[in-house]
C-alpha positions as CSV (number, residue, x, y, z in Angstrom):
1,X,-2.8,1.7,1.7
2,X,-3.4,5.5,2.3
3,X,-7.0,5.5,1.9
4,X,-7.3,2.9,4.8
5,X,-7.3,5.8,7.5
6,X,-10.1,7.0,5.6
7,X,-12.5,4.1,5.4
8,X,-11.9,4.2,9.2
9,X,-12.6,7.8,10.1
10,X,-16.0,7.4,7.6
11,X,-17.5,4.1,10.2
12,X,-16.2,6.5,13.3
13,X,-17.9,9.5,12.4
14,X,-21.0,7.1,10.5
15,X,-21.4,3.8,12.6
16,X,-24.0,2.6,10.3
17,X,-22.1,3.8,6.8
18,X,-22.4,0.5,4.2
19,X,-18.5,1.2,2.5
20,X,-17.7,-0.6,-0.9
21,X,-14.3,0.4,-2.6
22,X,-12.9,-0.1,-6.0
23,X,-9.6,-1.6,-6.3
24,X,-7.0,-3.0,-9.0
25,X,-7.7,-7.0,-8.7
26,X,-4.1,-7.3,-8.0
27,X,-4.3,-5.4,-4.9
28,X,-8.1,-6.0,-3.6
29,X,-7.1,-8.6,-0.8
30,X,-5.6,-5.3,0.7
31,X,-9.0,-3.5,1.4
32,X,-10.7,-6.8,2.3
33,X,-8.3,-6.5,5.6
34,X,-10.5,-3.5,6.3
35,X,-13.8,-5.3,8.4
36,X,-15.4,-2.1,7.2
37,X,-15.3,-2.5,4.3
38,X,-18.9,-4.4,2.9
39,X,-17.8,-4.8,-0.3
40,X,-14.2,-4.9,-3.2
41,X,-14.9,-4.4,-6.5
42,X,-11.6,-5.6,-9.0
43,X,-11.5,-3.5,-12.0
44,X,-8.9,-4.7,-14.4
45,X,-7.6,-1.7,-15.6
46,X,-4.2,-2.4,-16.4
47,X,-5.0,-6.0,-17.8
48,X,-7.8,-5.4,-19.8
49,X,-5.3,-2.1,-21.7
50,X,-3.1,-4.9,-22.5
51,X,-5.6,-7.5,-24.1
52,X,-8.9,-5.3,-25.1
53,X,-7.6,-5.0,-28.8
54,X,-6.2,-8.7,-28.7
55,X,-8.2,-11.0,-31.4
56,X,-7.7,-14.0,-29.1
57,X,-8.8,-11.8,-25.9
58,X,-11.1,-9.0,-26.3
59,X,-14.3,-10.7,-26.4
60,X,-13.7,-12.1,-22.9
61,X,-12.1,-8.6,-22.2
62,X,-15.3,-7.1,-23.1
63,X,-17.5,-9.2,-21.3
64,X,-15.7,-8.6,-17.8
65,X,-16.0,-4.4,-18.6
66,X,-19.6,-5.2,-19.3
67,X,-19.8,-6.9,-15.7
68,X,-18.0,-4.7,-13.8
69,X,-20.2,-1.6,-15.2
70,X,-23.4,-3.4,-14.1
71,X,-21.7,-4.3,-10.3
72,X,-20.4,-1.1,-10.2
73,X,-24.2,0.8,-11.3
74,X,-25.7,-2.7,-8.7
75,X,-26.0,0.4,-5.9
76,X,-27.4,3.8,-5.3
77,X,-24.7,5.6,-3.7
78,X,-24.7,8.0,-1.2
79,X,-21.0,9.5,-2.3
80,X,-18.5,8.2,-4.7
81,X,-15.5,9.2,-3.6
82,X,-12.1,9.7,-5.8
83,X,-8.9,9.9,-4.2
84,X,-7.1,9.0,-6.6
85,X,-7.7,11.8,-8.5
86,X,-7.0,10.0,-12.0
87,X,-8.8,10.3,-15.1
88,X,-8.9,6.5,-14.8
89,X,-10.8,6.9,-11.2
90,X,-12.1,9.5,-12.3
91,X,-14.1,7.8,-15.4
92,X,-14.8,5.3,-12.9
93,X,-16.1,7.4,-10.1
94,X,-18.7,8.9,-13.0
95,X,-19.8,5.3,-14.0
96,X,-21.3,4.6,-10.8
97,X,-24.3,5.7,-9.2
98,X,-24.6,8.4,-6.9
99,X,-22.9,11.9,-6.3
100,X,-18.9,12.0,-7.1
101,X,-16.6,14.2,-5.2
102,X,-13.2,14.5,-5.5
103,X,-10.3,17.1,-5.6
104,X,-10.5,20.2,-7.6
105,X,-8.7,20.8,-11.1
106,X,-6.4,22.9,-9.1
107,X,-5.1,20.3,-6.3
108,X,-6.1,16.8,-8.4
109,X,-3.2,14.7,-9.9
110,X,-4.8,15.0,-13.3
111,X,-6.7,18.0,-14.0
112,X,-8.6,17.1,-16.4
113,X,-10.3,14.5,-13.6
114,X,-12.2,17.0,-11.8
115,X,-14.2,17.6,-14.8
116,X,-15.9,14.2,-14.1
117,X,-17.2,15.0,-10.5
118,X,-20.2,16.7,-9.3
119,X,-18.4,18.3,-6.3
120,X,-15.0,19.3,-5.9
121,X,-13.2,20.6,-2.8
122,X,-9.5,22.3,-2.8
123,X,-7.3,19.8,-0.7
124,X,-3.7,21.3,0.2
125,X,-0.9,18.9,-2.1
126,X,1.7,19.7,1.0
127,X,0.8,18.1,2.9
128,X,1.2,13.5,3.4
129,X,-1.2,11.9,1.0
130,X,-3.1,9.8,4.3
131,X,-3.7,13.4,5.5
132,X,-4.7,14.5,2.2
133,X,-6.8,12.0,1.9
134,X,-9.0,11.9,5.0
135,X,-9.4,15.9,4.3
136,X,-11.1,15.3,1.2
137,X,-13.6,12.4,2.7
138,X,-14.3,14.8,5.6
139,X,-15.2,17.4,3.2
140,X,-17.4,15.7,1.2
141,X,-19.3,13.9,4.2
142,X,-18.9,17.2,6.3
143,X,-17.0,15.8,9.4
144,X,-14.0,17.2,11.4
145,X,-10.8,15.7,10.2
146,X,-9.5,15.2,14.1
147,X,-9.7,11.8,14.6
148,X,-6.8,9.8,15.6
149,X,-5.0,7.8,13.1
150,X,-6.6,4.4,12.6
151,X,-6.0,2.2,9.5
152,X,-8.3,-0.3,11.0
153,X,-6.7,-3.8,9.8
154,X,-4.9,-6.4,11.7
155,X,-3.6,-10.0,10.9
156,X,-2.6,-13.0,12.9
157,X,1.5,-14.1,12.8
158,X,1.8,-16.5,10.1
159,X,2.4,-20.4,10.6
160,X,4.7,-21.9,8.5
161,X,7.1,-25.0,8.4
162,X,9.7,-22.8,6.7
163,X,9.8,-20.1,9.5
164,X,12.4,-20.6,11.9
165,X,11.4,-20.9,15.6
166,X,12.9,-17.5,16.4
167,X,12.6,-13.5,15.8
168,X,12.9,-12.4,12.2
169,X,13.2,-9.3,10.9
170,X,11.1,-8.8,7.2
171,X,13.5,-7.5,4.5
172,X,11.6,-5.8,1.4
173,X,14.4,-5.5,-1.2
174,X,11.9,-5.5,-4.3
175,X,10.1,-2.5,-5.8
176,X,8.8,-1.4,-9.2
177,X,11.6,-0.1,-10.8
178,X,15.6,-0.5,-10.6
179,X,16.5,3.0,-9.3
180,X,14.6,2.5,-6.1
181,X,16.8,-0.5,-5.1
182,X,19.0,-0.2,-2.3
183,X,22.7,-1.9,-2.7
184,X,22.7,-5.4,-2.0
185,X,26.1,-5.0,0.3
186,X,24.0,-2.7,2.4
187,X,21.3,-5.4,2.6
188,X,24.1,-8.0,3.6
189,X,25.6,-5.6,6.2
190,X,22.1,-5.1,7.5
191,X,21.5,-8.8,7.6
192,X,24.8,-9.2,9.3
193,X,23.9,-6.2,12.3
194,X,20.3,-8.0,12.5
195,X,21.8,-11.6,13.0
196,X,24.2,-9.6,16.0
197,X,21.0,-8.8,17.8
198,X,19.6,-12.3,17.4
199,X,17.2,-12.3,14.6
200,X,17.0,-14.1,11.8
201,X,15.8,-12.0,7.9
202,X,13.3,-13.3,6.2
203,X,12.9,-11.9,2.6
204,X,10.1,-12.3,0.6
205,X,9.5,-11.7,-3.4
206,X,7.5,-12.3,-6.1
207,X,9.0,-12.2,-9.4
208,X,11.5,-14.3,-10.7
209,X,14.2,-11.7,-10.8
210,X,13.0,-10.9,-7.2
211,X,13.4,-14.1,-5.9
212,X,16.6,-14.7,-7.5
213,X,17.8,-11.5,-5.6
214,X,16.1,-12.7,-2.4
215,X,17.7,-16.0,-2.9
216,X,21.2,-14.5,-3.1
217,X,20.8,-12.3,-0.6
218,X,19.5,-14.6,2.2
219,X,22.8,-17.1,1.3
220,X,25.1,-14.1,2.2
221,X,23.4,-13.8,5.6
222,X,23.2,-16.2,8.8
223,X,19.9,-17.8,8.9
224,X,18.2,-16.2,6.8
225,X,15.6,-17.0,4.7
226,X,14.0,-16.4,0.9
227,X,10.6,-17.0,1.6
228,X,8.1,-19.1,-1.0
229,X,5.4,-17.2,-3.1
230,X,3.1,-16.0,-1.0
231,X,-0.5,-14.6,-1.4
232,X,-1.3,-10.8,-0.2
233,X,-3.0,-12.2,3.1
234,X,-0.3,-14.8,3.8
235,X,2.4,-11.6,2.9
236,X,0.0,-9.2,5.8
237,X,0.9,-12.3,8.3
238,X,4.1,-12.6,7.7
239,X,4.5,-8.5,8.5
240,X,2.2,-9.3,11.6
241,X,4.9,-11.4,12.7
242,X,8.1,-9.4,12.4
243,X,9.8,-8.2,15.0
244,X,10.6,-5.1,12.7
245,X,10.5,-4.6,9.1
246,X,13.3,-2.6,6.6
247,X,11.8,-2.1,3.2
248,X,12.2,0.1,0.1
249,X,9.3,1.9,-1.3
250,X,7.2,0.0,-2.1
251,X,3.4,-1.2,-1.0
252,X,4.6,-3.8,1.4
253,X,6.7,-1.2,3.3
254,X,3.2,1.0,3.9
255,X,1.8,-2.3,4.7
256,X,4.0,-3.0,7.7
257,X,3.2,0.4,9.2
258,X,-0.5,-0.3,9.0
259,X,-0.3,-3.5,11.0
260,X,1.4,-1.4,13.5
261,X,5.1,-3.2,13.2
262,X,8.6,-1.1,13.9
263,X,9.0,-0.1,10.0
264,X,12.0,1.5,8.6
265,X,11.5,2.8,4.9
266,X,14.4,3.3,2.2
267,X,13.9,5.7,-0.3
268,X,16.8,5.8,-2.9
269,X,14.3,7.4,-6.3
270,X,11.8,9.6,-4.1
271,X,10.8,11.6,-1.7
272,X,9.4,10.7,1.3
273,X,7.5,13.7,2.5
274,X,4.1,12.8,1.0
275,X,4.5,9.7,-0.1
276,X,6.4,7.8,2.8
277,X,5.5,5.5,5.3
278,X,3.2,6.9,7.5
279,X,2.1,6.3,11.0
280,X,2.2,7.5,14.8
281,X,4.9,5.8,16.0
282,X,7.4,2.9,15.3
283,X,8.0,4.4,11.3
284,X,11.3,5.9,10.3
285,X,11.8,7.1,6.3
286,X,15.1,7.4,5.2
287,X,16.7,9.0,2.0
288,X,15.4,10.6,-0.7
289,X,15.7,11.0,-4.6
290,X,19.3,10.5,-5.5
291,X,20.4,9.9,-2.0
292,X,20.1,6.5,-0.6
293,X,20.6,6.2,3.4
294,X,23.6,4.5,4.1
295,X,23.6,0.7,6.1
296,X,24.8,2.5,9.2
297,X,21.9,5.2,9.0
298,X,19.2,2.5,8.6
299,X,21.1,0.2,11.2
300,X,20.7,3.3,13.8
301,X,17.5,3.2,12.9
302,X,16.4,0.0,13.4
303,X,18.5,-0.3,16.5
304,X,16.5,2.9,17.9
305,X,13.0,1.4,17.3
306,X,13.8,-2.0,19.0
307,X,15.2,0.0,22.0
């Protein structure tokens, strides 16, 4: 989500750029979004760790690596660029051909990373990782970083028989881990100040344990909703139709910002500063580690974007 900005300032400042991007197959409908982007390239990273040493697996594990290599090495490259600034990426960003850049050992999330890349520039940490990250492509290309914020995706309002025929607000209640949870009274109180001002919640999830929390939570509110499994682009139109969006930290949350929709973000395990939501307007972050906002903070908040 924060490297979209950059795929957008690369077209601006190079109409004619061809941009491919590597992604985790779980998340590659997200770049797709991007009409910029030519090409998305799913690596299987975190699947293939899990099955390369399985006797019933690793053949086919190995034959995927094999054909991911030879897509990846399919073009001469310009610039490879790592933002990620992983050894993983890293490793990657070396596999492929052309020049790789990325951040030096100094600034990079993994120090030992910038020992894979042919160039390096020093990137302030300080500052919001979407900042951080157009700095480094506009380095590397040699462009002034003073374009406006663009994360250059949109999607249409989803259509579905299960939507009710009125304004709903998107609740995001599930992240990766338990601590980053906000309290599920908060959520009702929430639900109960969003039904006040005439919208319905509709809360999506994906894992069984997710949906078992969606489930419980919608019952405790007035016409609300646990939505049905949902693919990444069907998710994108469901955000494009929200008439605002509360979510905790997680992917979804950054989504809803980048489709331009009144966000408010709930941190309860981290901080905000260079990680949070991010956009021009219509984003609020609340909390921080150890300090979840309260339901009245985050129902100011809301009530302020919708005025």
């Amino acid at each position: 989500m924060h490297n979209l900005p950059v795929v957008s300032d690369i077209r601006a400042r190079f109409p004619e750029a061809v941009i491919d991007w590597v992604a985790e197959e779980s998340f590659a409908a997200l770049p797709r979004l991007h009409p910029a982007v030519r090409r998305v390239l799913p690596v299987a990273l975190r699947r293939w760790r899990g099955s390369l040493w399985s006797p019933e697996t690793w053949r086919q594990t190995w034959r995927e690596m094999v054909d991911f290599k030879q897509r990846l090495q399919e073009q001469d490259y310009d610039l490879v660029l790592d933002t990620q600034g992983l050894v993983k990426s890293a490793l990657i960003a070396r596999l492929a051909s052309g020049r790789s850049a990325g951040n030096a050992a100094e600034t990079v999330r993994e120090p030992l990373a910038a020992r894979f890349y042919d160039t390096t520039y020093t990137i302030p940490q300080n500052q919001h990782a979407v900042e951080r990250y157009r700095w480094l492509a506009a380095a590397a290309l040699d462009y002034s970083p003073d374009l406006p914020l663009d994360y250059g995706i949109a999607a249409t309002p989803l259509v579905a028989p299960w939507l009710r025929p009125q304004p709903y607000a998107l609740l995001l209640t599930a992240t990766s881990g338990a601590a980053k949870l906000w309290p599920e009274r908060d959520w009702l109180a929430l639900g109960a100040a969003l039904h006040a001002r005439g919208l319905s919640c509709v809360l999506p999830a994906g894992s069984v344990e997710e949906r078992e929390r969606a489930q419980r939570l919608a019952a405790g509110m007035a016409l609300a909703v646990a939505a049905p499994a949902l693919t990444l682009d069907a998710m994108a139109q469901l955000i494009a139709g929200a008439a605002i969006v509360v979510g905790v930290d997680t992917g979804l949350t950054h989504l809803a910002a980048a489709l331009n929709r009144p966000v408010v973000a709930l941190f309860c395990s981290t901080d905000p500063v260079q990680t949070g939501v991010y956009a021009t307007t219509n984003a609020v972050n609340l909390g921080n580690i150890g300090a979840p906002p309260s339901a009245d903070k985050v129902i100011a908040a809301m009530q302020a974007l919708q005025q």
